[in-house]
C-alpha positions in Angstrom: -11.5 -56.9 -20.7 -14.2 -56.7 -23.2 -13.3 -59.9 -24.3 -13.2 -61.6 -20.9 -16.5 -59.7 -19.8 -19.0 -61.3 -21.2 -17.3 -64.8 -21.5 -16.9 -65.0 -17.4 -20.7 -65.6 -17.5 -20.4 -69.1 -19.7 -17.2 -70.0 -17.9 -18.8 -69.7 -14.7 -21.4 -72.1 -15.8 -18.5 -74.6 -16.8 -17.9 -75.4 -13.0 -21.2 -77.1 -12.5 -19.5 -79.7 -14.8 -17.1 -80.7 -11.7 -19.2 -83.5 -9.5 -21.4 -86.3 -10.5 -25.0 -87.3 -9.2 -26.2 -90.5 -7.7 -30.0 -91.8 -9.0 -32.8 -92.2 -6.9 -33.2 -92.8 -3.2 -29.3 -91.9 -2.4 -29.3 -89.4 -5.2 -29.5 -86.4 -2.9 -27.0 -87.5 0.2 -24.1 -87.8 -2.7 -25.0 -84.5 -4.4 -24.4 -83.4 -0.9 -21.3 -84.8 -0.3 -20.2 -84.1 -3.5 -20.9 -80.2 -3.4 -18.7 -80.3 -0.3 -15.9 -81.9 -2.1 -15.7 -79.8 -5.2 -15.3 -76.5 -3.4 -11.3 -75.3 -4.5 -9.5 -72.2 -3.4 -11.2 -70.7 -6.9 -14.6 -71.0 -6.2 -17.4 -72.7 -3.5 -20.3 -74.9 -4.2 -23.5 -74.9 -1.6 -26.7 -76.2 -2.4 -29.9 -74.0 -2.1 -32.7 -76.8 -2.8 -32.9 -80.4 -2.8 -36.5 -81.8 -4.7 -36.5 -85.6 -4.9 -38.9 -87.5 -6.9 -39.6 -91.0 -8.1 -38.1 -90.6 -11.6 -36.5 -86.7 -11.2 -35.6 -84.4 -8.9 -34.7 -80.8 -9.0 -31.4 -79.2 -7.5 -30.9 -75.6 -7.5 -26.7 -75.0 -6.4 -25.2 -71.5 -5.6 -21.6 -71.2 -7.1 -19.5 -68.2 -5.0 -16.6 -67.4 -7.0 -13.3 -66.4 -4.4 -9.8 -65.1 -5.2 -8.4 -63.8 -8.6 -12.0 -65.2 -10.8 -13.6 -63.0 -7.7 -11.4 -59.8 -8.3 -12.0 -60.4 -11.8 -15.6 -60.4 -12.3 -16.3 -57.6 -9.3 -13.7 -55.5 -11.6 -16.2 -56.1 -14.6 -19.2 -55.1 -13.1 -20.4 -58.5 -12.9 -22.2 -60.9 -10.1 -19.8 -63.0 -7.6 -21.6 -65.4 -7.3 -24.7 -67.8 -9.4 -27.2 -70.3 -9.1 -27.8 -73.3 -11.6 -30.9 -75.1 -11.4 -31.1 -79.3 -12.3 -33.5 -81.0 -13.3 -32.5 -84.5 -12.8 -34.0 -88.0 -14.3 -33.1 -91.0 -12.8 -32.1 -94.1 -14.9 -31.2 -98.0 -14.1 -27.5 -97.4 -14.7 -27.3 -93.8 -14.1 -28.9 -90.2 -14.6 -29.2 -87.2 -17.2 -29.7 -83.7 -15.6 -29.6 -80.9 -17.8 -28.6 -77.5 -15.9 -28.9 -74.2 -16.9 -27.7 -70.7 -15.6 -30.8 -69.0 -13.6 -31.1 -65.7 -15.2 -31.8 -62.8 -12.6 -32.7 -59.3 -13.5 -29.0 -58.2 -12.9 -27.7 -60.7 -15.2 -30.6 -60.6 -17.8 -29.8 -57.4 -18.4 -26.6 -57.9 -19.7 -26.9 -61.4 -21.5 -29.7 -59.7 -23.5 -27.2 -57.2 -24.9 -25.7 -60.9 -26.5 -28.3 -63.2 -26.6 -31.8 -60.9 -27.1 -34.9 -63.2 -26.8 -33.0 -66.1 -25.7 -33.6 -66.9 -22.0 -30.9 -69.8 -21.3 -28.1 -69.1 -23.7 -26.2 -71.0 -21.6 -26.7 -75.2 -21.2 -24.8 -78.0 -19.6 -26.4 -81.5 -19.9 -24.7 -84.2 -17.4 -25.0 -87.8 -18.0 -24.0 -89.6 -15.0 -23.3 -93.7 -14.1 -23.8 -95.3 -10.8 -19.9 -95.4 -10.4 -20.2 -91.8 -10.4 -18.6 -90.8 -13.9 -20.1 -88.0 -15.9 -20.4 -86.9 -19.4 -21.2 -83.5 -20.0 -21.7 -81.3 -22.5 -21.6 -77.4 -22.2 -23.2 -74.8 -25.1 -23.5 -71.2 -25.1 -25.3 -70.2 -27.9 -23.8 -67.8 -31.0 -23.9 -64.4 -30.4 -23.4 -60.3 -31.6 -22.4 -57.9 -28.8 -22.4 -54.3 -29.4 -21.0 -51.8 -26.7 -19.3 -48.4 -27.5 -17.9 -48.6 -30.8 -16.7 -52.3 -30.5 -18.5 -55.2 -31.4 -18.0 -59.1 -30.6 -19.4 -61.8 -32.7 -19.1 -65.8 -32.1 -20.6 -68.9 -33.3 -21.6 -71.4 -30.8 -19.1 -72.5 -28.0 -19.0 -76.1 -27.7 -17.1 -78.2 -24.6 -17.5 -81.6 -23.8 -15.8 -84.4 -22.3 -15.8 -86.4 -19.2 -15.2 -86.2 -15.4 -14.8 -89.0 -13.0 -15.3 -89.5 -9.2 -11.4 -88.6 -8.5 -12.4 -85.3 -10.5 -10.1 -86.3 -13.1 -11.5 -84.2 -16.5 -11.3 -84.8 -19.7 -12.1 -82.3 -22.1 -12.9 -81.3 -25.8 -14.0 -77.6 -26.8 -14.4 -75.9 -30.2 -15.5 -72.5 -31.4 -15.5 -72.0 -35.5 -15.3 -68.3 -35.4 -14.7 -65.0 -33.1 -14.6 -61.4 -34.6 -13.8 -58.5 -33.2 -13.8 -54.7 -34.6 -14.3 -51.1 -33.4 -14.5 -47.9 -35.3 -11.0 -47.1 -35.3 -10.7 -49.8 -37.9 -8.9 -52.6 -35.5 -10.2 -56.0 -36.3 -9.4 -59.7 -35.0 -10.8 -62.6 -36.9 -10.0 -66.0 -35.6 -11.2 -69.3 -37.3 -11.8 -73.1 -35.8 -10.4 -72.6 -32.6 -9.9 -76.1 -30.8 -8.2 -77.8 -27.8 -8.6 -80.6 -25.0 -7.7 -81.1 -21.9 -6.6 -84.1 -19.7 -5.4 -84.4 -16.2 -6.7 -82.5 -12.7 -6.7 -80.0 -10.4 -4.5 -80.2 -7.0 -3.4 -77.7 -4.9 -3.8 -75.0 -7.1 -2.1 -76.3 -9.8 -3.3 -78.4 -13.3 -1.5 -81.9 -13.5 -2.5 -83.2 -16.8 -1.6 -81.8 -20.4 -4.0 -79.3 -22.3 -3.4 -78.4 -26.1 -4.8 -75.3 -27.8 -5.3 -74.7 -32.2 -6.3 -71.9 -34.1 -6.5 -72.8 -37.7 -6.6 -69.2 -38.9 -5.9 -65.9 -37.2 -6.3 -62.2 -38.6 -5.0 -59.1 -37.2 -5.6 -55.3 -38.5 -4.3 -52.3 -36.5 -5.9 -48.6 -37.1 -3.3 -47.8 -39.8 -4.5 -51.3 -41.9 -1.2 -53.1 -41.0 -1.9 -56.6 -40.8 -0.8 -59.7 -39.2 -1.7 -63.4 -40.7 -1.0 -66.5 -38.5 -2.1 -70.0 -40.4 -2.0 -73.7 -38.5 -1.1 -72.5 -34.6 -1.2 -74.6 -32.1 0.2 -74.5 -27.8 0.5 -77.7 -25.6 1.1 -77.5 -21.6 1.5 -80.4 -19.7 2.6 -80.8 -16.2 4.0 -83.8 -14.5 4.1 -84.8 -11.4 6.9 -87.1 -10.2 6.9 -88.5 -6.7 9.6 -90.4 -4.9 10.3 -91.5 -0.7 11.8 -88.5 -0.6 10.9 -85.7 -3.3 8.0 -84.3 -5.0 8.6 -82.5 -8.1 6.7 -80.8 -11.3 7.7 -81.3 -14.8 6.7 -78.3 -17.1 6.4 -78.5 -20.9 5.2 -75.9 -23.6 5.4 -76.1 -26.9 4.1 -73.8 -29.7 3.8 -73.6 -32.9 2.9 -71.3 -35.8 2.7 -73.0 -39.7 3.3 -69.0 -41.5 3.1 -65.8 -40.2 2.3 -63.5 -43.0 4.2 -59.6 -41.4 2.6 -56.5 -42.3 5.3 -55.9 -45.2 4.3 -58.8 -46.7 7.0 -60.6 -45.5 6.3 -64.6 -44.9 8.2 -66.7 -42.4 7.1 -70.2 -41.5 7.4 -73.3 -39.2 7.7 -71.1 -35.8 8.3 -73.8 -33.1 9.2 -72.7 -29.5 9.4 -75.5 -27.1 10.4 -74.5 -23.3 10.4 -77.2 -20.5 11.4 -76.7 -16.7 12.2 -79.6 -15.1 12.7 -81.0 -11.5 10.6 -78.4 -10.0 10.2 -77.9 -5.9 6.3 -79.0 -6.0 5.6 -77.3 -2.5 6.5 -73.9 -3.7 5.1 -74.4 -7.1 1.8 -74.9 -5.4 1.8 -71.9 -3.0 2.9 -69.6 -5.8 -0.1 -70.8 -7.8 -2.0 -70.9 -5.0 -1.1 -67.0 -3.9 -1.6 -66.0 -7.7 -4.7 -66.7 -7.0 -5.4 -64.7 -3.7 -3.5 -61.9 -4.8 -6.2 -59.6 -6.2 -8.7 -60.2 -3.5 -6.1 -60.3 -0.5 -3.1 -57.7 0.6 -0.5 -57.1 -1.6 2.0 -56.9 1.0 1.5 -60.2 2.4 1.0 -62.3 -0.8 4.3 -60.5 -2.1 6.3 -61.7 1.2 4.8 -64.7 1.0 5.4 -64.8 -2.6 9.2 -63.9 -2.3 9.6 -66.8 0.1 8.1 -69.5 -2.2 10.9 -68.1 -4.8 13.3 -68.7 -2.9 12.8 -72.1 -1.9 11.7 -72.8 -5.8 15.1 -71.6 -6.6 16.8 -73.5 -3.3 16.3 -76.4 -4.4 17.3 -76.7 -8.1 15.9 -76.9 -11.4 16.8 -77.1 -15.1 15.8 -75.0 -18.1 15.6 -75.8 -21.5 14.9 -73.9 -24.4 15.1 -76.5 -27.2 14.0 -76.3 -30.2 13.3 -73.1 -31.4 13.2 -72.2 -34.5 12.0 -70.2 -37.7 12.3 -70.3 -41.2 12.8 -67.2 -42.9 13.5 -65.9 -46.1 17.0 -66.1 -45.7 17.2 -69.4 -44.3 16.6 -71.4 -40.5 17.0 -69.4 -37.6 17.7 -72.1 -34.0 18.1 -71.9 -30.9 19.0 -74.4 -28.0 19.6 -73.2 -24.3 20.3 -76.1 -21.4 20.3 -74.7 -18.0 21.0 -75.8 -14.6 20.4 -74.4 -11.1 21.9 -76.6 -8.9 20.6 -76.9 -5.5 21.6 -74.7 -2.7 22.0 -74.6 1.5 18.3 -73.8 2.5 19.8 -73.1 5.6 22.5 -70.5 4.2 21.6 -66.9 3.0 20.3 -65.9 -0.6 21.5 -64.1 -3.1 21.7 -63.1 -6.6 25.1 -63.9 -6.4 24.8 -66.7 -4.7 22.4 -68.2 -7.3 24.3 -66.8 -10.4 27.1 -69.5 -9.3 24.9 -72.2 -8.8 24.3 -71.8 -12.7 25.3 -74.0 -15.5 24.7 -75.1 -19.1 25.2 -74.3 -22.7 24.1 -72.1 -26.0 24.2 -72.6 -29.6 22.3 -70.2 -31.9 23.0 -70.3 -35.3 21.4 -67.7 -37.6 21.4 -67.1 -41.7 24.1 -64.3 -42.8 22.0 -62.9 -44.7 19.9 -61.7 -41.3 23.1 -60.5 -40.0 23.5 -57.8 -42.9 23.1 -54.8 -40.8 26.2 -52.6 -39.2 25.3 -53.2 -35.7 25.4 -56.7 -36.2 28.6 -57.2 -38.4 30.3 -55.7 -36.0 29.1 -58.0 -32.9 29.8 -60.8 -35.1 33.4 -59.8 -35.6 34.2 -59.3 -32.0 32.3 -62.5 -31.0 34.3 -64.4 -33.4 37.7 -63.3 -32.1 36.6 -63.9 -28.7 36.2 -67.4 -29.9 32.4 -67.6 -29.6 31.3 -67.3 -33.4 31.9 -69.3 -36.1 30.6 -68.9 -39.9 29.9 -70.8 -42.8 29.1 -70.0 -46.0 25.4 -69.6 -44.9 25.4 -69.6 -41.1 26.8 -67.9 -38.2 26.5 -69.9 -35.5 27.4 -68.9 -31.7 28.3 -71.8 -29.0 29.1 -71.1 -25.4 29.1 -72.6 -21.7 27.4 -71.3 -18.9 30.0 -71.8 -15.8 28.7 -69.8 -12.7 29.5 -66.1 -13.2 31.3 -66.9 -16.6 30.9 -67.4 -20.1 33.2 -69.4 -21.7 34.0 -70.0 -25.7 35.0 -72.9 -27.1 38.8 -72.7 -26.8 38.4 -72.1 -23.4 38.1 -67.9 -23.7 35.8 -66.8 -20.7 33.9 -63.2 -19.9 31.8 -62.0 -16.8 28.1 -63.6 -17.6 26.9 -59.9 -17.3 29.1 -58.4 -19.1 28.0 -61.2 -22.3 24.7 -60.4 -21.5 25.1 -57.1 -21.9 26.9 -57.0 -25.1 24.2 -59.4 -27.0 21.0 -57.3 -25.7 22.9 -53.7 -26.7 
């Protein structure tokens, strides 16, 4: 929360990025317009003043923040809602407005704390052509916050990019350093933190990819263990796939970690975790995002009956799973894993159940691990037992399990099948 508490201030600013002015004469009815279109489940726009002028004009636009961002900033003692004044100058081709947060006596009270002597730490300057494209480009200034025995510290937040009439964004941020410590001796230090972002908003959810790096990252707890990550990076996308007849979202995440250095100086490297979901039901995916949303600020016992439906129908209609790759190196050797699964579709019309969806399951496992990982008791004796159930094999260097996912069952490769739960059981015990 401390981390997020001052930060909601500059993000909140990020949203005046979102619609594009006209120039001159038509200037204000298409601000208009456009502050009626941007409004999203997340946040409304309303303009407050309208001064139009030869060769500039001035806008002053209130943003009221709704839902979770709503819940979110009432939780951390901070303002619903904002103004931004523009001052706009109109060009042949286009304008240039450059808007800043207006700073009331609630909020200058704590953006002093961070930014003392600076009046607008916070800056957006919009470039915008006749066709109603925009560039903008969003500072907040560096800063030290101090509160309790904690202190934050970062060097000037940069995001940039590009936004067109459709409200299609395009986005490039950086940030070379964040620290964070407190008196118990817990530290964070991250370095040359990056990412961009592609795509849009609809219906609650992002359509687009977005990709995330952290060069360095330092961790200390209060006993001076440490954790070193070098060279991460995490990459989202979501596609959306029409036909005649279907809509459906295509997930992807990937991540990856170059070294991890463990707090026993052990070093493992080349993390990569890629999980997709595919064929998704894009009806329920958007009221689940859409209820995630409303879930702070609205009943819990609606959104959850709400919530439980969307499930359902999610689940209803099918979807497929993969975990592939993932992997590590280690000391001992390469660590991977590759999971395929499959949830065919089901009777919307018929009743649900866990049982009901566990046979509607399909797919396939193969893990295969170092033996020198598998040194330990415990494990040598689930390896054994795996292996005579027909699941393991070993090499001189690897053990590597393969199974199929049929329903309820488990099945090896001769053909050996056990109760999925009861394989479940035995691997997490």
């Amino acid at each position: 929360m401390f981390l997020g508490k001052y930060g909601a201030i500059a993000g909140g600013l990020a949203i005046v990025a979102c619609w594009p002015f006209a120039t001159g004469q038509i200037a204000q009815s298409m601000y208009e317009r456009e502050v009626d279109q941007r409004s999203t489940p997340e946040f409304t726009l309303e303009q407050q003043a309208y001064e139009r002028g030869y060769l500039s004009s001035q806008a002053v636009t209130r943003i009221e923040f709704q839902g979770e961002s709503k819940a979110m900033l009432a939780q951390s003692g901070l303002p619903v809602s904002y103004e931004i004044t523009s001052d706009i100058s109109h060009g042949v081709i286009g304008v240039s407005s450059s808007n800043t947060l207006v700073m009331t006596p609630e909020l200058q009270a704590i953006t002093q704390k961070a930014w003392p002597g600076n009046p607008t730490p916070v800056r957006l300057q919009l470039d915008t052509l006749m066709t109603g494209a925009s560039d903008y480009h969003l500072t907040v200034a560096p800063f030290s916050l101090s509160e309790a025995s904690s202190n934050l510290t970062a060097s000037e937040l940069s995001l940039k990019g590009e936004i067109d009439r459709k409200g299609h964004v395009k986005a490039n941020f950086s940030l070379p350093a964040l620290a964070f410590n407190d008196d118990s001796g817990q530290q964070l230090k991250v370095d040359s933190v990056s990412g961009t972002g592609n795509g849009y908003l609809q219906d609650g959810l992002w359509i687009g990819e977005q990709a995330l790096s952290i060069e360095k990252a330092h961790f200390s707890d209060i006993s001076g263990q440490s954790l070193k990550l070098g060279h991460v990076t995490l990459e989202i996308g979501n596609e959306l796939v029409e036909s005649e007849s279907t809509r459906e979202l295509n997930n992807t995440n990937q991540l990856t970690v170059g070294t991890i250095a463990l707090p026993n100086k052990t070093q493992w490297r080349n993390l990569v975790v890629a999980l997709d979901a595919n064929h998704l039901d894009y009806s329920a995916m958007s009221q689940i995002a859409q209820l995630s949303s409303q879930w702070q600020e609205e009943g819990a016992t609606v959104s959850m009956k709400m919530l439980d439906q969307a499930l359902v129908q999610l689940l209803q209609s099918g979807l497929s799973i993969n975990l592939s790759p993932a992997s590590l190196t280690l000391p001992e050797g390469d660590v991977s894993v590759d999971m395929h699964l499959n949830l065919k579709d089901g009777d919307p019309t018929g009743v649900f159940n866990l049982q009901q969806l566990v046979n509607q399951v399909s797919g396939d496992l193969d893990v295969s691990v170092p033996n020198g990982v598998l040194t330990h008791s415990p494990w040598q004796e689930k390896v054994s037992n795996l292996a005579s159930a027909g699941f393991v094999t070993q090499t001189d260097e690897n053990t590597v399990l393969t199974a199929k996912i049929e329903g309820n069952q488990v099945v090896a490769s001769d053909g050996t099948a056990v109760p999925l739960v009861q394989f479940v059981m035995f691997m997490l015990m």
